[in-house]
C-alpha positions as CSV (number, residue, x, y, z in Angstrom):
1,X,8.9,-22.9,-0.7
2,X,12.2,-21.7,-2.1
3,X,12.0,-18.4,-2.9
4,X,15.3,-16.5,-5.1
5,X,15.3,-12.8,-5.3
6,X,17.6,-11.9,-8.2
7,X,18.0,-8.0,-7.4
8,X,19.4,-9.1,-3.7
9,X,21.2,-12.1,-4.6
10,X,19.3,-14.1,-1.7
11,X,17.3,-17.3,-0.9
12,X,14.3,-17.5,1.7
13,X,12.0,-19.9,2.1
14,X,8.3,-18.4,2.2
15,X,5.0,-19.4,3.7
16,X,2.0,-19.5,1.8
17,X,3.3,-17.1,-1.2
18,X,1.8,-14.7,-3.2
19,X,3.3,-14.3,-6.8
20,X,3.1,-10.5,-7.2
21,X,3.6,-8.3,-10.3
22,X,3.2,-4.7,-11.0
23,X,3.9,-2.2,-13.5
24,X,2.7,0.8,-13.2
25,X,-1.1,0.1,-14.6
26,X,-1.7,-3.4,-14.3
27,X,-0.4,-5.9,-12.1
28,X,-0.7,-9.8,-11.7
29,X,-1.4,-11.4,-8.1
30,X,-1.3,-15.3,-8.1
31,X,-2.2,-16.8,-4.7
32,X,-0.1,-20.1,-5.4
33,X,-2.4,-22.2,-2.0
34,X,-5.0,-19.9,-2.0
35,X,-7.8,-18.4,-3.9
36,X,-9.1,-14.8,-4.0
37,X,-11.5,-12.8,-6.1
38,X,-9.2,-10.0,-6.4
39,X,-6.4,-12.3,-7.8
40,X,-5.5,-12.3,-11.0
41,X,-4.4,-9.9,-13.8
42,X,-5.8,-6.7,-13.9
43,X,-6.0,-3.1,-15.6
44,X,-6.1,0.4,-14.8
45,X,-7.9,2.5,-17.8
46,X,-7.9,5.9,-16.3
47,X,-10.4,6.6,-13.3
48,X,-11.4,2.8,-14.3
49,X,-9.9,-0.4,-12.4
50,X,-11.2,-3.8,-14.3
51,X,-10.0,-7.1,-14.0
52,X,-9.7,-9.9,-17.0
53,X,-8.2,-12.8,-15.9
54,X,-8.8,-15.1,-12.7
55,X,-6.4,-17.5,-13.0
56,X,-4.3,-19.8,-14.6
57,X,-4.7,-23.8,-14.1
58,X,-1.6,-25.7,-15.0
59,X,-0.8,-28.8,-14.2
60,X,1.7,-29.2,-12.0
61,X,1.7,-25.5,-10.4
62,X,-1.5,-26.8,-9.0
63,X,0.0,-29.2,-6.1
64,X,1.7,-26.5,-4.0
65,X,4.4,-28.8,-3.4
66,X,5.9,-29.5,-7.0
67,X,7.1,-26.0,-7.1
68,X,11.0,-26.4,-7.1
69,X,11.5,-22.6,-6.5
70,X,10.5,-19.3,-7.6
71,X,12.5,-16.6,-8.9
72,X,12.2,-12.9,-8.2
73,X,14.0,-10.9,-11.2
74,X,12.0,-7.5,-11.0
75,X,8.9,-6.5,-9.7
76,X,7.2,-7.2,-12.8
77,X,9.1,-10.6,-13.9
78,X,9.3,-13.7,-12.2
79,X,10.2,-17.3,-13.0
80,X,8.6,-20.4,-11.4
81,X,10.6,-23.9,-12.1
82,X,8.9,-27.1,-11.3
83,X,8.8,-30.6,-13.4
84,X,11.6,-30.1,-15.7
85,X,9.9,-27.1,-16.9
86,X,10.0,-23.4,-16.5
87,X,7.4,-20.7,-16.7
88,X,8.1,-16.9,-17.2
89,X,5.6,-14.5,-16.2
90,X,6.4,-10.9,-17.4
91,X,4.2,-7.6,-17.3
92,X,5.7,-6.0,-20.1
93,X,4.7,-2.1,-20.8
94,X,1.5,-3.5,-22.7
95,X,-0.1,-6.6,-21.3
96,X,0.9,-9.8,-19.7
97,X,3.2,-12.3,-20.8
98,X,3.3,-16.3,-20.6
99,X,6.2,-18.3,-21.6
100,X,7.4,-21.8,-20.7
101,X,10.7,-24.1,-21.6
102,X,8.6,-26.6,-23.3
103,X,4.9,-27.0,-24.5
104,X,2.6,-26.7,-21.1
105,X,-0.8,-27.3,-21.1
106,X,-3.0,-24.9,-19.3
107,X,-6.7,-23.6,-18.5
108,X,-7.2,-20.0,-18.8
109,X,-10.4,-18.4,-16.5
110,X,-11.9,-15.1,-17.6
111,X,-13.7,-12.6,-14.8
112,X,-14.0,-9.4,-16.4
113,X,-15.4,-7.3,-14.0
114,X,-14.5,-3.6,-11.5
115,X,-12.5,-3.8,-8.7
116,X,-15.5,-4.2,-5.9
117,X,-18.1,-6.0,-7.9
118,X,-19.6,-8.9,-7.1
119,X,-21.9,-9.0,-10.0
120,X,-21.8,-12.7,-10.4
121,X,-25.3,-12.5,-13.7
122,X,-25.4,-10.7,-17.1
123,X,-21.9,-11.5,-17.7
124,X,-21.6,-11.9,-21.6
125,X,-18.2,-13.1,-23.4
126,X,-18.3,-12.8,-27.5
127,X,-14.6,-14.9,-28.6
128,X,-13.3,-14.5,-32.0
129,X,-10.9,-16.6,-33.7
130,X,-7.8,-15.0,-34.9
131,X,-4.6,-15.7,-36.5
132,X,-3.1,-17.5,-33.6
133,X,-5.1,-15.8,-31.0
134,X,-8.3,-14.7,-29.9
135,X,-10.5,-11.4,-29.7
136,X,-12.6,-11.8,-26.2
137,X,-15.4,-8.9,-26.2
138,X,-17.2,-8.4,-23.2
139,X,-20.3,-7.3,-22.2
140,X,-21.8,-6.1,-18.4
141,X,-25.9,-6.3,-19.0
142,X,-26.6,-4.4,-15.5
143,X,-23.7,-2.4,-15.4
144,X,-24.1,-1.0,-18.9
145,X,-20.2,-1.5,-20.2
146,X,-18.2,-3.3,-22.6
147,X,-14.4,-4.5,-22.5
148,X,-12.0,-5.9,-25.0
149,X,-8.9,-7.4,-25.3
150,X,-6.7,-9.6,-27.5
151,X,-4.8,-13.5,-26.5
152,X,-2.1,-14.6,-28.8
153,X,-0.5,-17.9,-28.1
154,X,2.1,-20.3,-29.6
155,X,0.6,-23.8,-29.2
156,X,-2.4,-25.0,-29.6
157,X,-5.3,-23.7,-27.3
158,X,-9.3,-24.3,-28.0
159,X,-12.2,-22.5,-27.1
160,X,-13.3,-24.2,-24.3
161,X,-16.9,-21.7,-23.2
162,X,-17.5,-23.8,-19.9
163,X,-18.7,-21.4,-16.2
164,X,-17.4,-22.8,-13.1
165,X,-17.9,-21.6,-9.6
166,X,-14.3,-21.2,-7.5
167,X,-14.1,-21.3,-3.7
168,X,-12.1,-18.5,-2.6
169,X,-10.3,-19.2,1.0
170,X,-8.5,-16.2,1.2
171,X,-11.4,-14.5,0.7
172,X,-13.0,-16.5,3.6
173,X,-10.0,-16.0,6.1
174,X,-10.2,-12.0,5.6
175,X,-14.6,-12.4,6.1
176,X,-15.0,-10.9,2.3
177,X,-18.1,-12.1,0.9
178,X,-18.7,-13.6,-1.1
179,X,-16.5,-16.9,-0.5
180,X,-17.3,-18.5,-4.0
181,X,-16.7,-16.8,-7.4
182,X,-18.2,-17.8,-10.6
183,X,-15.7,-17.4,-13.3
184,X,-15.3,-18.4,-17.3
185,X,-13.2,-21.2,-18.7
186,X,-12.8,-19.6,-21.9
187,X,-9.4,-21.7,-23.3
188,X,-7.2,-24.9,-22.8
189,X,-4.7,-26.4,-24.6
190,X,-1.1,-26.3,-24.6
191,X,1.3,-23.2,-25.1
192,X,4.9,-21.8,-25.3
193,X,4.4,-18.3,-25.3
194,X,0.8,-16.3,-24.3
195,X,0.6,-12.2,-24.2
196,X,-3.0,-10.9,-23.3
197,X,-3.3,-7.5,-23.3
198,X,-6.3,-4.8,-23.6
199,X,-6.4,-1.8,-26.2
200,X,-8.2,0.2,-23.6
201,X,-4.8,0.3,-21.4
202,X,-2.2,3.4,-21.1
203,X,1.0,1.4,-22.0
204,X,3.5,2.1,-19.2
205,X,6.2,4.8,-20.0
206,X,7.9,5.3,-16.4
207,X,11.0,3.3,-16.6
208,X,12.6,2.4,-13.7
209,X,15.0,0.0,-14.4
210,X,18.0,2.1,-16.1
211,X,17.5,5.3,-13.8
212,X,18.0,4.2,-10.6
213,X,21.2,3.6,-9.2
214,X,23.0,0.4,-10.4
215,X,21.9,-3.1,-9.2
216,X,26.0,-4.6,-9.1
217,X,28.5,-3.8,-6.8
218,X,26.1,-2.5,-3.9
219,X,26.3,-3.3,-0.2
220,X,24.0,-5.5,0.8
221,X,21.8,-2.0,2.2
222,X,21.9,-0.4,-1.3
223,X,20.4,-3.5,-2.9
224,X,17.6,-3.4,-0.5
225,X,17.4,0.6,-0.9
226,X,17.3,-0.2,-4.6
227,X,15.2,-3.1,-4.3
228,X,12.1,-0.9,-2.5
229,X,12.6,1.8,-4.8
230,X,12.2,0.2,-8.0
231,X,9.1,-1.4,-6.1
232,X,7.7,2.0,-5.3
233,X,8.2,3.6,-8.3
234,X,6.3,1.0,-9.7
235,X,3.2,1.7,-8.1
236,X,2.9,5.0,-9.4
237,X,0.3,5.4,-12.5
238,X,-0.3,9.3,-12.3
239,X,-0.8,9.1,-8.7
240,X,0.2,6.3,-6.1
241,X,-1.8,3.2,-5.8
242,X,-2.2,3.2,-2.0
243,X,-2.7,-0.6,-1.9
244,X,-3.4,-3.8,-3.8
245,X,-5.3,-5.6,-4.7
246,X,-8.2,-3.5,-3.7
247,X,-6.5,0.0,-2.8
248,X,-6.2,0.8,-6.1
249,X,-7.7,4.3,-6.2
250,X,-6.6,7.6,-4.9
251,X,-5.7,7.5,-1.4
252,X,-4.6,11.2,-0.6
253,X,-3.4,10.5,3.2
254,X,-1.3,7.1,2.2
255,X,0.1,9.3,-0.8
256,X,0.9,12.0,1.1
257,X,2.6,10.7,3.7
258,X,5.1,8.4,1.5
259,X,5.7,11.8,-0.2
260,X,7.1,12.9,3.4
261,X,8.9,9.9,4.0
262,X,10.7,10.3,0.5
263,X,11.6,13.9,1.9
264,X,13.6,12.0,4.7
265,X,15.1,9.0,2.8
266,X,18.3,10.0,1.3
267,X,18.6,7.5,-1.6
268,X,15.2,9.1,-2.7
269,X,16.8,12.6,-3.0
270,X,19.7,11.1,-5.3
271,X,16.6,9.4,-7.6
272,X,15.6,11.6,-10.5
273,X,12.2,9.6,-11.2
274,X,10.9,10.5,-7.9
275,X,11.9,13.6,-7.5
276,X,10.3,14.5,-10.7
277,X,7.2,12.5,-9.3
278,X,7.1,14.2,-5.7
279,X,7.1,18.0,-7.0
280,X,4.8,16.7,-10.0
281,X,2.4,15.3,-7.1
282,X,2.6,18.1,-4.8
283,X,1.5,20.6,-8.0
284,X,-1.3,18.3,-8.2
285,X,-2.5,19.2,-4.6
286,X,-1.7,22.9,-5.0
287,X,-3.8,22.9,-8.0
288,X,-6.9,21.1,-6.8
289,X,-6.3,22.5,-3.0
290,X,-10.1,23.3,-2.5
291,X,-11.1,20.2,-3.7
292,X,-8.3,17.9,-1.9
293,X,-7.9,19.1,1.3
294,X,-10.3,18.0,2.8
295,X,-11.1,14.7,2.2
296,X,-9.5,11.4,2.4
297,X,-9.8,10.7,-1.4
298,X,-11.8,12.5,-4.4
299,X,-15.2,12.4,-3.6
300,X,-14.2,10.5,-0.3
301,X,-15.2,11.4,3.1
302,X,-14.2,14.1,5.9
303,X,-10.3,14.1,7.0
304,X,-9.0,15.8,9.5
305,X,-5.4,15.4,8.3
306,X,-4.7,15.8,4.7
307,X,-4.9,19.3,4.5
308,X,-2.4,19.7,7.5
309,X,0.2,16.8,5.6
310,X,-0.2,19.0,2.3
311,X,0.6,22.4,4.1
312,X,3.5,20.0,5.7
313,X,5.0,19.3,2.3
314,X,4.6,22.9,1.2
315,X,8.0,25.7,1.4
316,X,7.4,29.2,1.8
317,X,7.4,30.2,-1.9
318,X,4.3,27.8,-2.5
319,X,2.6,28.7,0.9
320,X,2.6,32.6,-0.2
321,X,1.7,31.8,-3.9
322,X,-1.7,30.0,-2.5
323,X,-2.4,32.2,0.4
324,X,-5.6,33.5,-0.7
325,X,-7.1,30.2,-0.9
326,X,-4.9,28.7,2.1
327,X,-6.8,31.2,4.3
328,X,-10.0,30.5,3.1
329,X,-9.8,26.3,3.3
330,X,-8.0,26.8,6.6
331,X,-11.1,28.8,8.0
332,X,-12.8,26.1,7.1
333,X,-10.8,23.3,8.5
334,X,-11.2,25.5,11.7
335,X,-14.7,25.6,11.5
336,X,-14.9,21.9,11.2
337,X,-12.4,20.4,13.8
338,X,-11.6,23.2,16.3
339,X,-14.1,24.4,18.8
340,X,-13.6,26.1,21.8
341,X,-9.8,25.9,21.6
342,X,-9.3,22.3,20.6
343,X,-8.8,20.2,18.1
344,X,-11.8,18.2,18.1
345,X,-11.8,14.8,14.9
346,X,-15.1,14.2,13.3
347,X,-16.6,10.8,13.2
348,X,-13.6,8.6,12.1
349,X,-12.1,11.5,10.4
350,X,-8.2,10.5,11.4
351,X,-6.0,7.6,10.0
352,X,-7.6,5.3,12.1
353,X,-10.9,5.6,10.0
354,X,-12.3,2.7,11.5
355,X,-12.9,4.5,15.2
356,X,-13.8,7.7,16.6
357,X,-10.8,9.7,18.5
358,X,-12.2,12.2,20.8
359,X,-8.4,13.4,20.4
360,X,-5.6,12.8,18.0
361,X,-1.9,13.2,19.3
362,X,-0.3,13.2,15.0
363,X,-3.6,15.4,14.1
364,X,-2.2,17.9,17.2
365,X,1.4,18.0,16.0
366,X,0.6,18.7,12.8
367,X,-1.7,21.2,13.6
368,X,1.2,22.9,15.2
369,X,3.3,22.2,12.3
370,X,0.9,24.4,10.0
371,X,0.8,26.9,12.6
372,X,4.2,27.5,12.8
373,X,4.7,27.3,8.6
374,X,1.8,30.2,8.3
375,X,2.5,32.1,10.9
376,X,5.9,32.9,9.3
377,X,4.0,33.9,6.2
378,X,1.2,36.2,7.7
379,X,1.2,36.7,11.7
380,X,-1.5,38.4,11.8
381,X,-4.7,36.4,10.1
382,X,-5.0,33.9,12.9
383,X,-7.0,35.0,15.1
384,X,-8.9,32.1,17.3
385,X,-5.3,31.3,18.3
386,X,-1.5,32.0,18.5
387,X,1.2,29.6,18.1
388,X,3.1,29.7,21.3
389,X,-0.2,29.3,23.0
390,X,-1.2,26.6,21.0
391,X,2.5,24.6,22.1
392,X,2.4,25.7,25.4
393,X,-1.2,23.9,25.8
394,X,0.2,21.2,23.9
395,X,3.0,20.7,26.0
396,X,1.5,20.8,28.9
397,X,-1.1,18.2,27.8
398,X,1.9,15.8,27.1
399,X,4.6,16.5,29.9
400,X,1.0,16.0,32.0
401,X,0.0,13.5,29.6
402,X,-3.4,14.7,30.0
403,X,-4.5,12.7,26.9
404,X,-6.9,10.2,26.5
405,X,-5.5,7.0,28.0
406,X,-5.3,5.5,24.5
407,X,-3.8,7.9,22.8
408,X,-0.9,7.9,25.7
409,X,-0.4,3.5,24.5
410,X,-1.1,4.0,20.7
411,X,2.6,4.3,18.9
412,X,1.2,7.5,16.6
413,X,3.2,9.0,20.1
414,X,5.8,7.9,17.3
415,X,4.5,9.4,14.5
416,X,4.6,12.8,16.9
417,X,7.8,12.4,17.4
418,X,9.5,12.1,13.8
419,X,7.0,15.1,13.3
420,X,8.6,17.9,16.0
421,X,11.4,15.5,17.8
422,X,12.9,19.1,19.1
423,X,9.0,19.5,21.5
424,X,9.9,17.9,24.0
425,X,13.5,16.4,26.1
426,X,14.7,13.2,25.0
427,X,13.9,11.9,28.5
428,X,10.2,13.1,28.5
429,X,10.1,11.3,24.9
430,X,12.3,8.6,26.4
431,X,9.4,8.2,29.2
432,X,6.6,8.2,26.4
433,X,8.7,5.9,24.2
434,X,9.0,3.9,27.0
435,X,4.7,3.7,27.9
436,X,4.0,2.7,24.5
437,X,6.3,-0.2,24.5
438,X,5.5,-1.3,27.8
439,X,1.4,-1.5,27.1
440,X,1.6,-2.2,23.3
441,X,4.3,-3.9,21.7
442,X,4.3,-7.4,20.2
443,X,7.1,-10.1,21.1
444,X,7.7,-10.5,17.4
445,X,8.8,-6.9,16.3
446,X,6.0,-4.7,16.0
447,X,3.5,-2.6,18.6
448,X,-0.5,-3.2,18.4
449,X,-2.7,0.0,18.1
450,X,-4.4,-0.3,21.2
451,X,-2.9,-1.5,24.7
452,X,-3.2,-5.4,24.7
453,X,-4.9,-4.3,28.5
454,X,-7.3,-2.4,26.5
455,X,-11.3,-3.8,27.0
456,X,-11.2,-3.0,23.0
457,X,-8.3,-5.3,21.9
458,X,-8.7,-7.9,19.8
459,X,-5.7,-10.2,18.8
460,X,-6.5,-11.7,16.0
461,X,-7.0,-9.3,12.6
462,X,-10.6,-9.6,11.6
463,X,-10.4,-8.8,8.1
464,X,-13.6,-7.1,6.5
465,X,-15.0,-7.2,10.3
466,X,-13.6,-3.9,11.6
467,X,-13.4,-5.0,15.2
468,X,-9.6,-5.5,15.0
469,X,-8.8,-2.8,12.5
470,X,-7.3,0.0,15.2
471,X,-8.2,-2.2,18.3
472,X,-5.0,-4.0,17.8
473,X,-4.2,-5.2,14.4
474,X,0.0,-4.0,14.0
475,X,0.3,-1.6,10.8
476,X,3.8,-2.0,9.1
477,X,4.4,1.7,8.2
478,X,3.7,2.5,11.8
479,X,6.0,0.2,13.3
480,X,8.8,1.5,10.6
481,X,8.3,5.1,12.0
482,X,8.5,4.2,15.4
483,X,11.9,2.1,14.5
484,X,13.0,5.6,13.0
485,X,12.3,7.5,15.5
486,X,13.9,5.0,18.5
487,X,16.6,5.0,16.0
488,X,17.1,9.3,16.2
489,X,16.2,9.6,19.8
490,X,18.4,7.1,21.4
491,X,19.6,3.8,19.5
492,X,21.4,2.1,21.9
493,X,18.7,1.9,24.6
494,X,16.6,0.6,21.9
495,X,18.8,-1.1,20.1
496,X,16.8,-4.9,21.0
497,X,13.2,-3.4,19.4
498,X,15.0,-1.7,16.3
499,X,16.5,-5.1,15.1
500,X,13.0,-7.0,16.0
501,X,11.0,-4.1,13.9
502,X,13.8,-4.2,11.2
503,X,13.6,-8.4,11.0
504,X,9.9,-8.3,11.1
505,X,9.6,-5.8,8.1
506,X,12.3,-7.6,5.9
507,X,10.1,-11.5,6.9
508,X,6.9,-9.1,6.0
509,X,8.8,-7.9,2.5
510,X,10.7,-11.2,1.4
511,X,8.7,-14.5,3.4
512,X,4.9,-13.8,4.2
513,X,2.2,-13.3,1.1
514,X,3.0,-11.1,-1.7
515,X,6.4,-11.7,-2.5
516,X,8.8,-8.8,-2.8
517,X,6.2,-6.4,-1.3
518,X,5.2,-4.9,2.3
519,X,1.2,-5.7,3.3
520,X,-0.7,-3.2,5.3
521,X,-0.8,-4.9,8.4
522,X,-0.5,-8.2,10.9
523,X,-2.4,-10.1,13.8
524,X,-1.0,-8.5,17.0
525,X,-0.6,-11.8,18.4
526,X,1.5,-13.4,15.1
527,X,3.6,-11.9,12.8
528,X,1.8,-12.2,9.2
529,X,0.5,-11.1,6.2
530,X,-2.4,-9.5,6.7
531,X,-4.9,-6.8,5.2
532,X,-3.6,-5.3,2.1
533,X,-0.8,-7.8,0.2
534,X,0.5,-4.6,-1.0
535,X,1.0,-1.4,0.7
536,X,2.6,2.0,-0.9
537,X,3.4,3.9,2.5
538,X,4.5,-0.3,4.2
539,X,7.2,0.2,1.6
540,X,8.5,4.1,1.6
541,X,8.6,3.9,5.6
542,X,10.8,0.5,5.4
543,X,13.2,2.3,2.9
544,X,13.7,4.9,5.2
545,X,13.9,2.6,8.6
546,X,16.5,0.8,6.7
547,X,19.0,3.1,5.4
C-alpha cells in the first residue's frame, strides 16, 4: 500500500499498516488488515486509560486492497483516498474527528472499557438523541464506573443497539487472550463530518507544531530530526507514554532513559518544548526520589536501575541539594543489590524484566557512574567501597571478560559503552564490539539479545509468551545505541552494520505496522513489527542515531 508522508516529502509502500494517531492524551490506532482489542480510539483521564471506540466499518476501507494511498500530514492527521472519495481523520486538542469528500456510509462499534480489561458482561450503554448527535452514557456493573461522551455528525446516522463478537488476529499472532472481542454496534448511517469526544478528557495544550524548527527548506536529515521530534513530543501527557497501545502508564526506566538520550541529541538542545519538559521531568523525580527510585513504575516492582539513571541525569547543584535523602535511598539500594562486593540484580530486576541476570554489564557501569558523581560531592560517606577500586575490579572483569558468557554476546556491551566510552581502549572495545557482532547480530540490521548459539534463543518473537522476550527478540532502541556507539568508536570499520541498523530503523519507522512510529521490537530471524506498535525510547534513540 502507498503510503505519503507529508512532513518528509516521500512515498513508501508499507506492509500490513497501522494507521496511528496521537496527541498528547488520546490517540487513534486503526489496524487497516488486522484486528486488535487495543485498537481503536482511546482516552487518558488522569491516572485513568479508557477506551470508546473499536472501530470504524466503512465500506470500501474494508477490502484492504481498494485503498488508493494514505497520507501522513502530522502525527495526529492523516488522509486515506480510495473510491473517488476521501476520508480525514484528525485528533484535534478535544476528541476525534471524521470527515469525508462526499456522503460515506459507515458503522460505528463502541467498547468502553480500561486498558487491560477483558470484561466482556455488565457492559451497559444508555444513547440519547441530540441535536445532530448523540449523548452515549456508560455503565461498568462489576467494575463500579461510569463514562460519557458526546457524537456529532453531519449526515444521517441511526441508532443501530446491535452486540457482535470480532475476531482479533493480531491479538492471536502476539498469544493475547482473548482472540474474540464482543463489541457494540451503536450507529450506521451515512456522514460528512463526525467529532466524538469525552468531557472527562484534559484537552491537549502542548503544541508542537509552531515551536519546533521549520518543516520547509530542511535537508532531508532535518526533516527526519523534525519528523521524530514532533512524534515524541506528542507522546508526552505529564509524563511520557512509554508505549502504545498498552504501555500507556508510567514507565520510569523507558522515560528515563529517552531523557538521556535527549541530553545527547543536539536538535533536542535547540527545542524549547523539551527542554522545558526534561528539567520539568527531572523535578518530578527529585521531588518524589524516595518513592521513585526504586521501582520500575509507581507502585511497580523492584529495579535495580532507575535510581542509578536518575542520579545519571542529575548535576552537582541538584546532587548536593538532595543529599540527605540521596544517602539514605542509596543505603538502601546497597542493601538490596550489593553484597559482598558485588552488584548482585534481584529477580528480573534489570531492563530485561523477563529474566534473571546473575550480573548486569549497563547496571555495573552505571553503578560506577553514580560513584564517581557522589564521590565528588562527599568522599567520605561510602564506606563498603571506593571508586577506583570499584573500576579497577570492573576493569579487570572486562579486559578478562570474566562475565557471564551472556552478558559478553548481549549488545547492552553497547549500552556500556555510550555510558563511559573513555573505560577502556578503543581496541579492547573494538574486540568486545567485535564478540557481540560475531554471536548476535541479525543479517537484516539489528543484533538479537542472546547469542543465536545460545540453548535459550528463540527466533521467532513469542508475543505475550515470554520465551522470546530477552532470549532473542531484537529491541529497536538497543540496536540504535549500538549504531551510535560503532558510529563514536570507529565508523569506518563499521561503516556496513551502521547503514543496515540505520535502514532497518527508518523500514521499522515509515514501512512495517504503525505508521510514522518506531515499535519496541522484531523477530531476530525477520525484520518486523513486533511487540509494542509504538515505542517512546524506539523513537529518541533513532533521533539521535540519525543526526
Amino acid at each position: 500500500m502507498k503510503i505519503f508522508y507529508n512532513e518528509l516529502n516521500r512515498e513508501v509502500n508499507a506492509k500490513l499498516p497501522i494507521l496511528s494517531l496521537v496527541r498528547n492524551n488520546h490517540w487513534f490506532l486503526w489496524g487497516l488488515a488486522q484486528k486488535s482489542r487495543y485498537f481503536g480510539y482511546w482516552i487518558k483521564d488522569k491516572d485513568r486509560v479508557l477506551k470508546l471506540v473499536d472501530s470504524f466499518e466503512i465500506p470500501g476501507l474494508s477490502i484492504f486492497d481498494e485503498i488508493k494511498k494514505i497520507e501522513i500530514v502530522s502525527p495526529y492527521f492523516a488522509k486515506i483516498y480510495f473510491k473517488g472519495n476521501v476520508l480525514e481523520i484528525l485528533l484535534d486538542s478535544q476528541g476525534l474527528i471524521l470527515k469525508t469528500s462526499k456522503p460515506l456510509k459507515i458503522k460505528i462499534n463502541l467498547d468502553f472499557k480500561k486498558v487491560y480489561s477483558n470484561q466482556q458482561f455488565g457492559n451497559n450503554y444508555q444513547i440519547l438523541p441530540l441535536q445532530k448527535g448523540y449523548a452515549v452514557n456508560f455503565f461498568q456493573e462489576k467494575d463500579n464506573y461510569k463514562l460519557e461522551s458526546y457524537l456529532f455528525y453531519e449526515g444521517d446516522l441511526k441508532l443501530q443497539n446491535l452486540w457482535k463478537e470480532v475476531y482479533c488476529g493480531f491479538d492471536e499472532e502476539r498469544n493475547s487472550l482473548p482472540y474474540k472481542n464482543w463489541v457494540y454496534e451503536a450507529f450506521e448511517g451515512y456522514f460528512t463530518e463526525i467529532k466524538l469526544f469525552c468531557p472527562e478528557k484534559q484537552i491537549s495544550t502542548i503544541s508542537f507544531d509552531h515551536n519546533t524548527i521549520c518543516d520547509y527548506e530542511l535537508s532531508n536529515n532535518d526533516r527526519l530530526s523534525n519528523f521524530l521530534l514532533k512524534r515524541t513530543i506528542s507522546l508526552y501527557d505529564g509524563y511520557f507514554l512509554a508505549g502504545l497501545p498498552w504501555f500507556s502508564d508510567y514507565w520510569f526506566r523507558d522515560e528515563l532513559i529517552s531523557l538521556w538520550l535527549f541530553e545527547k541529541a543536539e536538535l533536542y538542545k535547540t527545542n524549547k518544548i523539551l527542554l522545558d519538559i526534561r528539567n520539568k521531568m527531572l523535578n518530578h523525580y527529585l521531588e518524589n526520589l524516595e518513592n521513585f527510585a526504586l521501582s520500575n513504575k509507581p507502585c511497580g516492582n523492584n529495579s535495580i536501575d532507575i535510581f542509578l539513571w536518575i542520579l545519571l541525569l542529575m548535576d552537582n547543584k541538584q546532587i548536593k541539594k538532595n543529599l540527605y535523602t540521596i544517602k539514605i535511598i542509596f543505603g538502601r539500594w546497597l542493601n538490596l543489590y550489593f553484597q559482598n562486593k558485588k552488584i548482585i540484580p534481584l529477580e528480573k530486576s534489570t531492563w530485561m524484566d523477563s529474566i534473571d541476570r546473575p550480573r548486569a554489564m549497563e547496571i555495573d557501569f552505571l553503578f560506577m557512574k553514580a560513584l564517581e558523581k557522589l564521590s565528588l560531592i562527599e568522599k567520605d560517606y561510602l564506606k563498603q567501597i571506593t571508586l577506583e577500586k570499584y573500576k579497577q575490579k570492573l576493569k579487570t572483569a572486562m579486559v578478562t571478560e570474566f562475565y557471564p558468557k551472556d552478558e559478553m554476546t548481549r549488545p547492552n556491551v553497547f549500552l556500556a559503552y555510550l555510558l563511559e566510552p573513555e573505560f577502556l581502549s578503543p581496541q579492547k572495545w573494538e574486540k568486545l564490539f567485535d564478540n557481540v557482532i560475531k554471536n548476535s547480530w541479525c543479517s537484516w540490521g539489528g543484533f538479537s539479545s542472546i547469542a543465536k548459539n545460545s540453548p535459550s534463543f528463540n527466533s521467532k518473537h513469542t508475543g505475550e509468551k515470554s520465551e522470546s522476550y530477552h532470549q532473542g527478540d531484537s529491541w529497536f532502541w538497543l540496536n540504535n545505541i549500538a549504531g551510535i556507539s560503532m558510529q563514536n568508536l570507529n565508523s569506518k570499520k563499521y561503516k556496513k552494520q551502521i547503514e543496515q541498523i540505520k535502514n532497518a530503523g527508518l523500514k521499522n519507522l515509515l514501512e512495517l505496522g504503525a505508521l510514522g512510529w518506531g515499535s519496541e521490537l522484531t523477530s531476530a530471524n525477520e525484520l518486523k513489527s513486533e511487540g509494542s506498535p509504538i515505542q517512546l525510547w524506539t523513537m529518541s534513540s533513532l533521533i539521535k542515531l540519525l543526526e
